[in-house]
N, C-alpha and C positions, 0 to 999 in steps of 0.2 A: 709110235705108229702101230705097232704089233698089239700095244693095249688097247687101242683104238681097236682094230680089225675085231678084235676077240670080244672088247666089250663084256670082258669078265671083270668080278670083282666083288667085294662089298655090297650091298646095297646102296649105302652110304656115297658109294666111290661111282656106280654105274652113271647117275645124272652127269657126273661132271665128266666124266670121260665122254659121255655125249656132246655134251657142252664143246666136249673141246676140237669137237671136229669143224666145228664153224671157223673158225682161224686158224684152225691146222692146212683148210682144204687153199688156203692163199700163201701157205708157204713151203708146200711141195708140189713137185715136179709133176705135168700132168701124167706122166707113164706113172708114178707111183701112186696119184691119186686114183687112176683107172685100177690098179692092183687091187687097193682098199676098197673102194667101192666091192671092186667082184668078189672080193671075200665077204664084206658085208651082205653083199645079195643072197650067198651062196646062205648063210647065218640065215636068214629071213623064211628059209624053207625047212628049217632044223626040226626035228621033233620035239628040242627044248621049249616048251612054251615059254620062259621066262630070256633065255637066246632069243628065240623068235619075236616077242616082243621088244625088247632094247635094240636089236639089230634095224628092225621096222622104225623105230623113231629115230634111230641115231643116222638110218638114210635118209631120212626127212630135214635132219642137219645138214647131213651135207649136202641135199639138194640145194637146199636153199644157202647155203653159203658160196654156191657156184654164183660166178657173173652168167649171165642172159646177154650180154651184148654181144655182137656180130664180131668184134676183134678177140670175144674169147672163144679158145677152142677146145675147153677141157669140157665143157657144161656136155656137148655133141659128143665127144669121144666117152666121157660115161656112161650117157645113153645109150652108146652104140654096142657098148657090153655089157651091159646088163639089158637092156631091151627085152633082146629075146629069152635070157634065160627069166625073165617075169613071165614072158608072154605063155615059156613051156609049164612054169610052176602054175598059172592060172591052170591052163589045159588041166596038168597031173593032181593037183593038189584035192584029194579026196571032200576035208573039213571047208565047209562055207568061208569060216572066219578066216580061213588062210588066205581064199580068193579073193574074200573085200579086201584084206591088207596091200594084196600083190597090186591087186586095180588099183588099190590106193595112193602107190607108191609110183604105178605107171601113170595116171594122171597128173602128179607133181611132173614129170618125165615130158607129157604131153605139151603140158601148159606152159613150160616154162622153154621146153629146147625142143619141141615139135618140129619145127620149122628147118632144125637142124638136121634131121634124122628122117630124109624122106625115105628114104631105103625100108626103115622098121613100117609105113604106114600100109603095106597093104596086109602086113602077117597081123598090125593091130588090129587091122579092119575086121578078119578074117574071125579073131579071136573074141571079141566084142561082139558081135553078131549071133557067134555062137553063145554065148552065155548071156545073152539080153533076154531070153525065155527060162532060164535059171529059175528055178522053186522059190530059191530066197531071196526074201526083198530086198537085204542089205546087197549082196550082189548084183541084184539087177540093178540098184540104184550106184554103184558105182559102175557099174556100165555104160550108165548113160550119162554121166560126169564125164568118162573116159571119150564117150562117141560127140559130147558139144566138146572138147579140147580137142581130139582130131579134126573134127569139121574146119576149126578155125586153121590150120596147119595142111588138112590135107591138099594137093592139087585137084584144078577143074573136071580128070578123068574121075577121080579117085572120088573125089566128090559124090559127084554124080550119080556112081555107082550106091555111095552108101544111101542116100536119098532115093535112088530106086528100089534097094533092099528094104530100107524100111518103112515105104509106103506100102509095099506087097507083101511082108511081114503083116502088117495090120489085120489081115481078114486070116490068116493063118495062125495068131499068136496070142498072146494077152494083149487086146487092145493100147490098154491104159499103158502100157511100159511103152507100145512107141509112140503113142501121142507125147508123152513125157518128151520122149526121144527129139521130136520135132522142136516141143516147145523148147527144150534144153537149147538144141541147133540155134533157135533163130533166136533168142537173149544172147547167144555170144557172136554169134556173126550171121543174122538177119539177111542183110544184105547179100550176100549169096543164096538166101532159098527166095530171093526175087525173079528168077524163070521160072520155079517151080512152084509156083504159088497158084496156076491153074491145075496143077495135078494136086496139091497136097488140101488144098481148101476143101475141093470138093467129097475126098476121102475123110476129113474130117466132120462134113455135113452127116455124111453116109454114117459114122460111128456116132454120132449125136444123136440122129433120128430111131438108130436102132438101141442105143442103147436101155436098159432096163432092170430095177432090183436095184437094189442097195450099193450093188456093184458099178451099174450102171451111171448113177450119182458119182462116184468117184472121175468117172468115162467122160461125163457131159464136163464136169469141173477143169479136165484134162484139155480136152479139147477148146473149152472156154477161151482158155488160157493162152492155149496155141496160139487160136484166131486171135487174140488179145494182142500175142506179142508179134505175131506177122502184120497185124494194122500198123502196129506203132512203127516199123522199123521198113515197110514194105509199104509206105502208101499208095502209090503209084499203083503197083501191080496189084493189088488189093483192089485197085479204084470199082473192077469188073463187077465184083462179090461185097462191096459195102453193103450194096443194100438187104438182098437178101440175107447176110451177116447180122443186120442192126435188127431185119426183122425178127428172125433168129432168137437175137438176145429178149426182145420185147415179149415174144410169146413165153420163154419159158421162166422169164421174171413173173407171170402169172402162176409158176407152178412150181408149190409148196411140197415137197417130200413128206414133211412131217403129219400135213395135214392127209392127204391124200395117196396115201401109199395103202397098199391092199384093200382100198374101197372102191375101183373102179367095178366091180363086177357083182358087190355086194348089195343086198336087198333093203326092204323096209325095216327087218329085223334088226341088222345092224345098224338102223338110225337109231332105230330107239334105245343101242345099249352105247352112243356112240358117247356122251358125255361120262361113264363111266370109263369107256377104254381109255379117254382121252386123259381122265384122271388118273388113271391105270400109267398112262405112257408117261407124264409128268412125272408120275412119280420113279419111273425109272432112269428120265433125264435126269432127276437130281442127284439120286444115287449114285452112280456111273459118271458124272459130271466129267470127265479126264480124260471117258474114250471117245479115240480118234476119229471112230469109223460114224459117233451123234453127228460131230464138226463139222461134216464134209455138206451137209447140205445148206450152212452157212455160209461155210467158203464157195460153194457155187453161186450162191445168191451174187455174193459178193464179185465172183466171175462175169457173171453174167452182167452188173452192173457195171465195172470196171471195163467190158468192153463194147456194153452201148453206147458209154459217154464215149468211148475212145473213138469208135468205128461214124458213130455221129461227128464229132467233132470233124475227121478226117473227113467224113462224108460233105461237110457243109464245106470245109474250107474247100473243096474242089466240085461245089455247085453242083454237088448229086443227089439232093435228098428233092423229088419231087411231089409234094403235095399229091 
């Protein structure tokens, strides 16, 4: 057990002292497994990089070797002590990659004994909120990991609250991270942003319409998706905003990024040098073939198609599409 906690050793020996917490954690007592664990947490904020790392996966064993069912009561009580000292290491922890790890570790926390531990959801909430406008993408994207696993756990107030916050976050923050935010929400539990589907739709038109720039492309793809995945999971309350939704998808299925990007305002001159840029740009799609940021006006196409057929389909099965 003490090798366990300390996760010192050989290189050679670390894997399998990992390893061995998975069956270690079903044959001690859960006051001793609580022990382990908080030494392990405590390990997980170390200056050791090489500590810090092994400590971080070897929690991930033993998360996952906890039961999740409702007659076990060890999965709740280690969440319950280590929770918060995640929640304070997020807050304190200077280096990015400390905070993805920590969100990291709290989402396992989230998703699997959420449910358990209503007590930690409002300091989560609290914590997640604050760090959803974080500089760094890997952090904000485990934030929003972290904020669709509380959604599905937290209570109707609690709820509420956080789907108020991040509707009105939107005109104050990085768009795209809480559209993300939405979409993350309603792929895991939909069916609760069904009252709020007249407040959230329309904020999502709103960041559609205005968005703009290369960035923008990313914004509309965001939103796409949202509106994609509130149709599928939210027909009913959807039913209001089908159509203008489908028209929505129809109009900006006409519009090409690659082709018409920085030529709205441009003159005759640039017709006539436009088959060389256009040479010019191809030939820096094929160079670059790998970056993320050419992709994105694919995957919108692909958005946007993926939710005409959807928002159509839903549309006709409930005799709304009128000629």
């Amino acid at each position: 057990l003490r090798a366990c906690i300390h996760l010192r050793g050989p290189a050679k020996v670390q894997p399998t002292l990992r390893r061995s917490l998975g069956p270690l954690v079903k044959k001690v007592r859960p006051t001793e497994l609580v022990g382990l664990a908080d030494k392990i947490c405590d390990n997980m904020m170390a200056k050791d990089d090489q500590l810090r790392e092994h400590s971080g996966l070897g929690m991930k064993t033993l998360l996952s070797g906890l039961s999740s069912g409702k007659a076990s009561a060890a999965g709740p009580m280690v969440v319950q002590q280590i929770g918060p000292k995640l929640l304070d290491g997020v807050a304190r922890a200077e280096s990015p990659q400390v905070k993805a790890e920590l969100l990291d570790t709290l989402y396992t926390c989230l998703d699997r004994f959420g449910t358990g531990v209503p007590e930690l959801h409002g300091g989560v909430e609290e914590c997640l909120l604050a760090f959803l406008s974080h500089a760094n993408s890997t952090v904000r994207k485990r934030c929003i990991q972290c904020t669709a696993a509380l959604a599905q756990c937290a209570g109707d107030d609690l709820f509420a609250h956080l789907v108020g916050a991040v509707l009105a976050a939107m005109d104050s923050g990085d768009a795209s991270t809480y559209v993300q935010v939405v979409g993350g929400i309603s792929r895991n539990v939909g069916f609760r942003l069904g009252p709020y589907v007249d407040q959230i739709v329309p904020v999502l038109f709103t960041q559609l319409e205005g968005a703009s720039g290369e960035q923008g492309d990313v914004l509309r793809e965001s939103c796409l998706q949202s509106i994609e995945s509130l149709a599928k999971r939210c027909p009913q309350e959807m039913a209001s905003v089908a159509e203008p939704a489908l028209r929505k998808s129809m109009e900006l299925l006409k519009y090409e990024p690659n082709l018409y990007e920085d030529y709205e305002d441009d003159g005759d001159d640039m017709e006539e040098d436009e088959d060389d840029d256009e040479d010019e740009s191809d030939s820096d799609d094929y160079t670059d073939s790998d970056s993320d940021d050419e992709d994105h006006p694919y995957f919108m196409q692909h958005a946007r198609a993926r939710e005409g057929d959807l928002i159509g389909e839903e549309a006709e099965n409930q005799k709304l599409i009128v000629d």
